[in-house]
C-alpha positions as CSV (number, residue, x, y, z in Angstrom):
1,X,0.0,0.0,0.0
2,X,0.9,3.4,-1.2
3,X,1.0,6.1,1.7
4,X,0.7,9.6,1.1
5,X,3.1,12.2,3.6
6,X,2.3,15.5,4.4
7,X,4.2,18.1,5.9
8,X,2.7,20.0,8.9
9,X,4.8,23.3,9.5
10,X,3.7,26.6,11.9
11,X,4.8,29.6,13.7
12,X,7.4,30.6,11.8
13,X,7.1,33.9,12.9
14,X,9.4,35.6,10.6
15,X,12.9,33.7,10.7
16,X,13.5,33.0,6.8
17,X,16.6,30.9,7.6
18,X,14.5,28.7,10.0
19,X,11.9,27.7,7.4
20,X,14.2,27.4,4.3
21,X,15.8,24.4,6.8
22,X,13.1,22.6,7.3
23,X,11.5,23.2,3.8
24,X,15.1,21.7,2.4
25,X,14.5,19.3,4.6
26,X,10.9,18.3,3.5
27,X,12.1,18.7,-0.2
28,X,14.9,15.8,0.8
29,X,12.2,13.5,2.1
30,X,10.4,13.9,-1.0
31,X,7.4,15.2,0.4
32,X,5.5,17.8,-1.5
33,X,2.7,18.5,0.3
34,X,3.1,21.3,2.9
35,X,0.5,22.4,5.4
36,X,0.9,25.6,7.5
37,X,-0.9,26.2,10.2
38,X,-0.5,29.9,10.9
39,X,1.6,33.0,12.3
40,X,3.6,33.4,9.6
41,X,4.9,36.8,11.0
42,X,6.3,38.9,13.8
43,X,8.9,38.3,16.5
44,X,11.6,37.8,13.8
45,X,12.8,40.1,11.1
46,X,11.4,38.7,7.6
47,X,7.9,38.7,8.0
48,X,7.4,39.7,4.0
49,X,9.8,36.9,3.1
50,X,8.0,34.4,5.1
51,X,4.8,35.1,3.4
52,X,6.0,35.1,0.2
53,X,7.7,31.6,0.3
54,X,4.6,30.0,2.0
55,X,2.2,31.3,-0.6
56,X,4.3,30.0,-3.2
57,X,5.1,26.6,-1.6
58,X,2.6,25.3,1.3
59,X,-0.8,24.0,-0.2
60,X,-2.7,25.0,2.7
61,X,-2.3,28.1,4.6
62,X,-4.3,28.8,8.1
63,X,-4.7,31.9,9.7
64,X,-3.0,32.5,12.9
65,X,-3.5,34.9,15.8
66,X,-0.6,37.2,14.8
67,X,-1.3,37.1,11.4
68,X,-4.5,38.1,12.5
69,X,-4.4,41.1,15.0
70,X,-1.0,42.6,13.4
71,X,-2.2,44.2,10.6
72,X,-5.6,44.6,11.8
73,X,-6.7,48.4,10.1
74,X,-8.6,48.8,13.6
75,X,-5.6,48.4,15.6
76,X,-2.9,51.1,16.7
77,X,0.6,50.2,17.8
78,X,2.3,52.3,20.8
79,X,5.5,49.8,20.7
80,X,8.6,50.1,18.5
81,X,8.8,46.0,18.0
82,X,4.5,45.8,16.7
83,X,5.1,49.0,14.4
84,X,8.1,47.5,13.1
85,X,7.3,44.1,12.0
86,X,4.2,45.9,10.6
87,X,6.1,47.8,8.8
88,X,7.5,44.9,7.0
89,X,4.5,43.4,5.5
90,X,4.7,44.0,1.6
91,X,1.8,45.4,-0.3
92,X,-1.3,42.9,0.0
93,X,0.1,40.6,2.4
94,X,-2.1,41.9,5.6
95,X,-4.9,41.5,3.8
96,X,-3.8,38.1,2.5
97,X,-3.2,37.0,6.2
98,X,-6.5,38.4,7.9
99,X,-8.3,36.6,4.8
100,X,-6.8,33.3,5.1
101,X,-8.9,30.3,6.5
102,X,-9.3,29.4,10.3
103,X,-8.9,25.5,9.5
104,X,-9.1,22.8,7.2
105,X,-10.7,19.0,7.1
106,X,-9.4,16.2,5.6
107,X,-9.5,12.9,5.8
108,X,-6.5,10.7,5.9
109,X,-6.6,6.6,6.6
110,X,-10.0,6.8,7.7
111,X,-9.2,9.4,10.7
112,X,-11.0,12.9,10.3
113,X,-8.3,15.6,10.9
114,X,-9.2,19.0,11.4
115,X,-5.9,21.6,11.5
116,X,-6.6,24.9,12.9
117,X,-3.6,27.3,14.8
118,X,-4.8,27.5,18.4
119,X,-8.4,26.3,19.1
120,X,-11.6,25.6,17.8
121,X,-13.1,28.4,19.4
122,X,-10.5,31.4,18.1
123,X,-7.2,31.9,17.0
124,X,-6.8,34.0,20.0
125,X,-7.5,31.0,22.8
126,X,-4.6,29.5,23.8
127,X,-4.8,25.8,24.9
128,X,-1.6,24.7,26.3
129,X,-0.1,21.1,26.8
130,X,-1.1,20.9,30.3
131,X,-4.6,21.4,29.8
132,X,-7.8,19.6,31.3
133,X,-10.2,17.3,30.4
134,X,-12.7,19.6,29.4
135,X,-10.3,21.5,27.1
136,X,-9.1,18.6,25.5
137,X,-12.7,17.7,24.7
138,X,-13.1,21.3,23.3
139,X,-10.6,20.8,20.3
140,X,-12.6,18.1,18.9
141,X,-16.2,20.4,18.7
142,X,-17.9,22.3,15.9
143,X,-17.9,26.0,16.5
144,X,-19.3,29.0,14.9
145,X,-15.2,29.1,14.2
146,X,-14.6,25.8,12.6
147,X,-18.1,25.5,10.7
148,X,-20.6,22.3,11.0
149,X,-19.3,18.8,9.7
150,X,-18.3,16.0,10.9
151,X,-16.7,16.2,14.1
152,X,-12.7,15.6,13.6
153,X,-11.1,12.4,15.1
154,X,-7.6,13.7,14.8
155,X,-6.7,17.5,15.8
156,X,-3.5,19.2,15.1
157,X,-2.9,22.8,16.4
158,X,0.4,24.9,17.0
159,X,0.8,28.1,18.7
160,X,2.0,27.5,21.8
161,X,5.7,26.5,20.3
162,X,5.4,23.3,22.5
163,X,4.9,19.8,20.5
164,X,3.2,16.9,22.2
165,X,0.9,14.2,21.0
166,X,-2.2,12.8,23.5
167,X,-4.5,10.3,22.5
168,X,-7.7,9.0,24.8
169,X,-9.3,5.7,24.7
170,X,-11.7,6.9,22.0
171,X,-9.2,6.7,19.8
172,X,-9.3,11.2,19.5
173,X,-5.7,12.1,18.9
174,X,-4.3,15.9,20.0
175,X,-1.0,16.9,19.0
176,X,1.0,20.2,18.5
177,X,3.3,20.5,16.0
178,X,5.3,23.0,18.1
179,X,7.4,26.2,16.1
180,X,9.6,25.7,13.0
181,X,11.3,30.1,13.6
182,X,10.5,30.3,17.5
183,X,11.1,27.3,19.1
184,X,10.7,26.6,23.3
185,X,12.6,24.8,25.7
186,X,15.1,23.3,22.7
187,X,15.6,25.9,20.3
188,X,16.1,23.3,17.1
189,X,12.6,23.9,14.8
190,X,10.2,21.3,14.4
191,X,7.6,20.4,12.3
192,X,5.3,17.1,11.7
193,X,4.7,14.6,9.3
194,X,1.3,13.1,8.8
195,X,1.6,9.7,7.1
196,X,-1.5,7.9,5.5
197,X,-4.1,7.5,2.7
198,X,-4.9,10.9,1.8
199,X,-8.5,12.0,1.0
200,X,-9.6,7.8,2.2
201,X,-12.1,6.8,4.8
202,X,-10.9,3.5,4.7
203,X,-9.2,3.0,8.0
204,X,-5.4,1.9,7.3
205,X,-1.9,2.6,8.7
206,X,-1.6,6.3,9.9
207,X,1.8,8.0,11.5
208,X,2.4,11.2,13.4
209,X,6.1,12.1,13.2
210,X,8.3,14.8,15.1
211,X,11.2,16.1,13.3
212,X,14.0,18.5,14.7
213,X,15.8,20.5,11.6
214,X,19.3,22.8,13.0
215,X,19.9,25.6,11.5
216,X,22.3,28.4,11.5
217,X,20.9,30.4,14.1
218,X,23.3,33.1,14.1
219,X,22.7,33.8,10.7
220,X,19.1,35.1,11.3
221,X,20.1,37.0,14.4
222,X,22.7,38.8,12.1
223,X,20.0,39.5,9.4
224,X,17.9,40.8,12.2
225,X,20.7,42.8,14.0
226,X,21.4,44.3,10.2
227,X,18.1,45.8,9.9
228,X,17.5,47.0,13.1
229,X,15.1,44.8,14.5
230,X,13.8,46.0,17.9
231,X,13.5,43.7,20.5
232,X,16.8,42.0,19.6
233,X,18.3,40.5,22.4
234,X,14.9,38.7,23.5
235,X,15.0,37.7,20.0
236,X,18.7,36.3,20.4
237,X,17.7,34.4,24.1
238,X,14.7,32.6,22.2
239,X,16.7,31.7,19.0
240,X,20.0,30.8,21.0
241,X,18.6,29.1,24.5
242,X,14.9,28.7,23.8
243,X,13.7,31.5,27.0
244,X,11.2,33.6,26.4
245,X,11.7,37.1,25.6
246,X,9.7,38.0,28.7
247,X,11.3,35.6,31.0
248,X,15.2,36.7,30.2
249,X,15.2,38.7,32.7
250,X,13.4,36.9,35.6
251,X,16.6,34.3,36.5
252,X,13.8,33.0,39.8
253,X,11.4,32.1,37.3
254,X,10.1,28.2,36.3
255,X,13.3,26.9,34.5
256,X,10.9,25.6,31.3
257,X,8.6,27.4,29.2
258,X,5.9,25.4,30.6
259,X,3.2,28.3,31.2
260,X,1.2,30.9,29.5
261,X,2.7,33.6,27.6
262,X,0.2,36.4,25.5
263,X,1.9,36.9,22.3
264,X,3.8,34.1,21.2
């Protein structure tokens, strides 16, 4: 039996040299069908860049919570790091980001997967690996968000930058593909690879995979430190070490990047 692969990348939030890793990395696999599942922009320093590669290469794009609220016409921005990556977006691409879809539906060896970035309530929910029952249940149910269907038996998400996989004994599978340009705890990006009969509800062999890509970290931080990217040295402790920008400074604070955190 012929399996079909499909790459599962998000949040690369504006590291160019992050995502051309892992998408040489895909290409090497052989896999051509790419997935993204959102915030395509901010925190790094090629924003424009970012968007242009994924429209070009990823078959499905997904909205994400940045690429939703930063260039939201309603918004005003009082910070020098929100202006800026603003400011980078070329011609089009805010409107091409607030228009994208909140998830997509497939099936895939029988299994219903729905993709979405953070929820199925709102790209602007965060559900985090330690979560309860009741929020687990939550990514599996039709909102006004997700639309009416079929009710998915397979759920991948990102935005937290944490990848895990949870299944319960009704066969529901959760995972998080975690961040290819701003990765937690280990710095390295990661994406997933979904492995199975695409588009069949026939139930046969289906695979989630974790992969870690390096990358020349330093290189972005230079392209970043070049153009004057604000915000640079909480830049540098996620890229380098994997901290949070807002946690750099706080040396009593939890020792993982295992709690909430607004704007990643």
């Amino acid at each position: 039996m012929s399996l079909d692969r499909i790459a599962l990348v998000s949040d690369v939030h504006g590291n160019l040299t992050a995502l051309e890793a892992v998408l040489a990395d895909i290409e090497g696999r052989g896999i051509e069908r790419i997935f993204n599942l959102g915030d395509y922009v901010g925190k790094g320093p090629r924003g424009r860049e970012v968007v242009e590669v994924c429209r070009r290469r990823c078959e499905v794009n997904i909205l994400g919570n940045w690429d939703d609220f930063l260039p939201d016409p309603a918004r005003t921005y009082d910070t020098e790091g929100m202006a800026w990556w603003l400011a980078q977006l070329g011609e089009g691409q805010g409107d091409w980001l607030r228009g994208l879809p909140f998830s997509y539906d497939f099936l895939l060896s029988g299994r219903r997967v729905r993709l979405f970035h953070a929820s199925s309530t709102s790209v602007h929910n965060r559900v985090r690996f330690d979560h309860d029952e009741r929020e687990f249940l939550g990514m599996f149910a039709n909102t006004p968000a997700t639309g009416d269907g079929p009710p998915p038996t397979v759920v991948g998400y990102g935005d937290t930058h944490d990848p895990f996989y949870e299944v319960d004994r009704a066969r529901r599978t959760l995972f998080n593909t975690g961040s290819v340009g701003n990765a937690m705890d280990d710095p390295t990006p990661v994406y997933v690879i979904l492995e199975g009969v695409f588009g069949s509800a026939a139930e046969a062999p289906f695979a989630i995979q974790f992969v870690r890509v390096p990358y020349d970290a330093e290189a972005e931080l230079a392209v970043a430190r070049d153009m004057g990217m604000p915000e640079w040295d909480g830049y540098a402790s996620e890229l380098r070490h994997g901290i949070y920008r807002g946690e750099m400074h706080d040396p009593d604070g939890p020792k993982y990047h295992r709690r909430p955190a607004q704007l990643q």
